[in-house]
N, C-alpha and C positions, 0 to 999 in steps of 0.2 A: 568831636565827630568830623567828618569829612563827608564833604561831597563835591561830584564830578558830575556835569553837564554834558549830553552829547546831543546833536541835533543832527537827526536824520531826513533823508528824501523819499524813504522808500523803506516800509517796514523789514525788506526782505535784504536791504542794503547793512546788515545789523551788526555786520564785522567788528570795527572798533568794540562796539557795549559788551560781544563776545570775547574780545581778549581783555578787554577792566577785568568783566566777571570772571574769567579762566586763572587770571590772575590772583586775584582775591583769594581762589580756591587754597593757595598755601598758609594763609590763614582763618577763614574762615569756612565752616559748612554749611549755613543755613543761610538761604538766600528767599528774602519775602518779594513778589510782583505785583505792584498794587497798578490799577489802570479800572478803567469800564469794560465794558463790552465789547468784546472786539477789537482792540486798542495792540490786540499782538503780543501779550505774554506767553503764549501756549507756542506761536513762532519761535522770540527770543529763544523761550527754555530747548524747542527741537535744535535750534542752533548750535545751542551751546552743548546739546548731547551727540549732537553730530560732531561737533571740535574733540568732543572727548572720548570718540571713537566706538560710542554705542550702534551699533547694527540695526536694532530693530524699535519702531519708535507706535505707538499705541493708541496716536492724537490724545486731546487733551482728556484728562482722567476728569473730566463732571459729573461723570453717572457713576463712574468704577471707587472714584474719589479719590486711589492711590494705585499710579503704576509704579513699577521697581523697575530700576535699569539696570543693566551690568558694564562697567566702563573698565575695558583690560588696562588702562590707568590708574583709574582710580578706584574702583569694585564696585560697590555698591548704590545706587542714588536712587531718592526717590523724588518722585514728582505727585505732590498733591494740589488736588484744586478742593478746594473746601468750600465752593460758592451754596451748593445742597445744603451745609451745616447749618443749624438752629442754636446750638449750645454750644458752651466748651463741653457737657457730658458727652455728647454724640462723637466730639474727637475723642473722648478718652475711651467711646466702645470702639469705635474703629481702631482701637493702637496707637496711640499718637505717643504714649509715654514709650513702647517699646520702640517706636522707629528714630524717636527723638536719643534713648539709651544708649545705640548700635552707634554713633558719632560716624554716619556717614554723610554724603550730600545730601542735603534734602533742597527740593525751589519747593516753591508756595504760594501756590496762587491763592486771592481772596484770604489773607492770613488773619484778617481782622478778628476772627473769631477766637483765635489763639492768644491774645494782644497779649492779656494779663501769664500766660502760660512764656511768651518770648522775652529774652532776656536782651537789650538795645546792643549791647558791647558785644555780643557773639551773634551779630545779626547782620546781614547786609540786605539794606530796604532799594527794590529800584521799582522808579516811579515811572510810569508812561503816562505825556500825557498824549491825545491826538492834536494835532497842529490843522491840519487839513486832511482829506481823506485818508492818503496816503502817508506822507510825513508825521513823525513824531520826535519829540523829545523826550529823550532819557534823564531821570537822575538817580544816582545811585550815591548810596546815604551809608554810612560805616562806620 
């Protein structure tokens, strides 16, 4: 496994973590965001769908559970936050095997509840942690 460090000033300063992660996309589709509350996963992930030339962005998916995006790059993504989840059954009524099937993007916020369903070697893990209000550090795990 590999991992890379980044420390940031400013959640919103998140440049560099978006071109690791934009890069990775040539190998990898599934991207887990572990962090608290607050911590700026639902930012990173808009970032990164703004780099990838998505138009329209839905804030984070908590209640909806799963937005879909359309990336004229790349096609398809989705963005689930699974913080709601109880079981691994409740993803498998949501669809989780059919969106996992389709081999597009998927980020993943709160993936915890997936653990035993995610496979480590087709995964990329990026950890936030908060440093101070504002700053954080990244790591991203491969």
């Amino acid at each position: 496994m590999v991992s890379k460090e980044f420390l940031i000033e400013h959640i919103d300063q998140n440049e560099q973590i978006v071109e690791e992660i934009i890069s990775l996309l040539k190998k990898f589709k599934i991207f887990t965001f572990q962090a608290e509350m607050g911590a700026g996963k639902t930012t990173l992930i808009h970032s990164i769908l703004k780099c990838l030339k998505v138009q329209h962005f839905d804030g984070s998916p908590t209640y909806s559970i799963i937005n879909e995006y359309v990336s004229p790059e790349r096609g398809k993504i989705y963005h689930l936050d699974l913080f709601r989840l109880n079981s691994i059954k409740e993803a498998y009524d949501i669809g989780i095997e059919e969106i996992f099937s389709e081999k597009n993007i998927i980020f993943i916020e709160w993936p915890e509840i997936l653990s035993s369903f995610l496979k480590d070697e087709n995964v990329v893990h990026v950890f936030i942690n908060v440093i101070e209000s504002k700053s954080r550090k990244f790591e991203i795990v491969f």
